[in-house]
C-alpha positions, 0 to 999 in steps of 0.5 A: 505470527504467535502473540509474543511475536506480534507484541515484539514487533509492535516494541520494535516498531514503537522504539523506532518511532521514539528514535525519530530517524528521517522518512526514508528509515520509516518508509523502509521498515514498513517495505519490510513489515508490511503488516503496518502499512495502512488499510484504510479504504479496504474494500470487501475482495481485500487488497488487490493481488495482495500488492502495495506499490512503493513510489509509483511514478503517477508523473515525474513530479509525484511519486507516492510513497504507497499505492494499493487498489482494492475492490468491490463488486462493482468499483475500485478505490485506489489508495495513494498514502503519503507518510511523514516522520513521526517527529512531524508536527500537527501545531505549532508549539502551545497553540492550535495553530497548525505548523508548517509540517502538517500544512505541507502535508496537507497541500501535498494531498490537495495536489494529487486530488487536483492531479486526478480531477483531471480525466485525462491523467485518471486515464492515463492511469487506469490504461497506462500506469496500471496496464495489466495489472487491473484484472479481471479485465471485465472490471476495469469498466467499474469506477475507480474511486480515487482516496487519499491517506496522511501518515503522520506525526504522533497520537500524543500530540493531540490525544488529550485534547478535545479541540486539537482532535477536533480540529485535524480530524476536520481536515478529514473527507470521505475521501481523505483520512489522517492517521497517527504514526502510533496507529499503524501498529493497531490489529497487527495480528488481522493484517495479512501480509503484502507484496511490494511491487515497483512499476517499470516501463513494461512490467511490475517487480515484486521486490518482497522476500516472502511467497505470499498468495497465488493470486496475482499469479493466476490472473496477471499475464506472467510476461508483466511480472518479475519476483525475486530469487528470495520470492520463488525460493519461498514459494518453491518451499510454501508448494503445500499451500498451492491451490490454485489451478489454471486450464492449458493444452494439456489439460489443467495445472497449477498455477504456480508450477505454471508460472515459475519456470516461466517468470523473470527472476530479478 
């Protein structure tokens, strides 16, 4: 994106928070514009096959609005991401008082921590909910580390007062970390784009428009994932930037004109 581009979708973005629409109007625009989904817990090997999942079941009671992995060397840091409304509120009205909005929300964290201080929901998982999708293979025996993001409400609420700063960013843990709104539109231009994927019974769906990377079609068994039309349309048109390659009987590929013929359209 050019800069006049990226100051644009910033205004675009920042006039749709003023409109204050409900939830599911944020949560699609951020499908859409993954550029302004969330980052943190990022880890040096980036966002795992460059894929956010939107609404993963973890059971038939939580669903969260956003998960990524992201690894290092030696672990993983799952990242499960709750977003509000930007009209959500931290206090009550001329007090420090926290209001209901921000209470639920922070219960709602509290419940998937207790639902993964459960071993056998982590897992459950790690070897049923992500089947195929951890790979290598080799570092699914590394630790997953479970972290936890709050999107809500907006930076003016609290920006020019010490003590309401203060006081939310001590709801904060290593683990757990509240961001404005306002502040998913910060570095857009250093964040790489991202697939969207949907989890079924057998297999991953990537629901996005956009050829993004070849990654997690050269490590992913092929018969676990679906893309769109629009997908393999763009990365028949993006075939310049191919460089990944695999090694088959007949000698060595590239990956995706390996995997293209071969994979679900949806």
């Amino acid at each position: 994106m050019t800069g006049q581009e990226i100051n644009d979708k910033k205004k675009e973005y920042l006039e749709l928070l003023d409109r204050e629409e409900n939830e599911q109007i944020y949560q699609t625009y951020l499908e859409e514009n993954t550029m302004f989904i969330p980052r943190e817990f990022e880890q040096n090997h980036g966002i795992h096959f460059s894929t956010v999942f939107r609404k993963l079941p973890l059971s038939s009671d939580y669903k969260p609005d956003f998960v990524y992995l992201s690894k290092s060397s030696d672990n993983w840091n799952v990242v499960l991401v709750e977003i509000e409304k930007p009209s959500s509120k931290y206090f009550k009205n001329n007090s420090t008082t926290f209001h209901a909005d921000f209470n639920l929300a922070l219960q709602q964290m509290n419940t998937w921590r207790a639902w993964f201080d459960d071993e056998s929901n982590r897992n459950h998982f790690k070897n049923n909910i992500l089947q195929g999708f951890i790979e290598p293979a080799h570092m699914g025996r590394n630790p997953f580390n479970f972290k936890y993001v709050l999107v809500h409400g907006r930076r003016s609420e609290y920006e020019n007062n010490t003590q309401k700063t203060a006081l939310i960013r001590g709801q904060q843990r290593s683990d757990f970390s509240i961001i404005s709104f306002d502040s998913l539109a910060e570095n857009i231009e250093k964040k790489y784009k991202l697939y969207v994927g949907v989890k079924k019974n057998s297999h991953y769906e990537l629901i996005s428009k956009e050829f993004v990377d070849e990654g997690i079609f050269s490590w992913m068994n092929i018969d676990f994932l679906a893309i769109t039309q629009s997908i393999y349309d763009d990365a028949i048109a993006k075939s310049d930037s191919w460089h990944h390659y695999i090694i088959k009987e007949n000698g060595t590929v590239k990956t995706m004109d390996y995997a293209l013929p071969r994979i679900k359209i949806i």
